[in-house]
N, C-alpha and C positions, 0 to 999 in steps of 0.2 A: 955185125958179121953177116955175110949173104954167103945161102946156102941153095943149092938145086938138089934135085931127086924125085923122088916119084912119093904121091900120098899114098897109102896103105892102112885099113882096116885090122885090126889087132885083135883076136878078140880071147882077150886076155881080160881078168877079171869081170868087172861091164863093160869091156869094151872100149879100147884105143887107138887114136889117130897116128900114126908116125908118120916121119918125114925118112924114106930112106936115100942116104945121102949120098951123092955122085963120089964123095972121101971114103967110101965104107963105112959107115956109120948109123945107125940108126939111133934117129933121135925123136920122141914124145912131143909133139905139138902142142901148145899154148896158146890161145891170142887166135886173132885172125878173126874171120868171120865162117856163118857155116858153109861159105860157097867153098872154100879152101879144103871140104870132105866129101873128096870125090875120090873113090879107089880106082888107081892106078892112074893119076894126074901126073904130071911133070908138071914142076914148078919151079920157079928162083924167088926165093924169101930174104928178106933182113928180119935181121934181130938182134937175142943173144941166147946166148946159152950157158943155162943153168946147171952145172956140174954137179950142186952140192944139195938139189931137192931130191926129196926120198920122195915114190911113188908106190901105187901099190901095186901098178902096170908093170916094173920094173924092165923096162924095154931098151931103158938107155938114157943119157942125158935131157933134162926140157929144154925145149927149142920156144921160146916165146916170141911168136911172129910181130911182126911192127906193122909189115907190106910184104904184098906178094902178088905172084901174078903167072899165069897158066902159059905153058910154053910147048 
């Protein structure tokens, strides 16, 4: 799945990365490297997305990055 949006800072329990997503969506980042946690990035990522993992961030589905790249 490839997804665009902007990175975002969370700071919800310790503190979470989301991806919020050009669909409306905010979805919990996975994967990637730490260059990918920069607030307020735009990006376009592959992946997928994990609908059915429980968080404690509860933010929204995880989005487990494959590839990505700043735009």
């Amino acid at each position: 799945m490839k997804l665009s949006g902007r990175v975002s800072f969370r700071d919800v329990e310790t503190g979470v990365w989301v991806l919020e997503g050009d669909d409306g969506t905010t979805y919990q980042l996975a994967g990637g490297d730490r260059k990918i946690k920069k607030d307020g990035q735009r990006i376009e990522a592959e992946g997928r997305v994990d609908r059915d993992q429980l968080t404690s961030a509860m933010v929204g589905p995880v989005f487990h990055v494959s590839s990505y790249r700043f735009v």
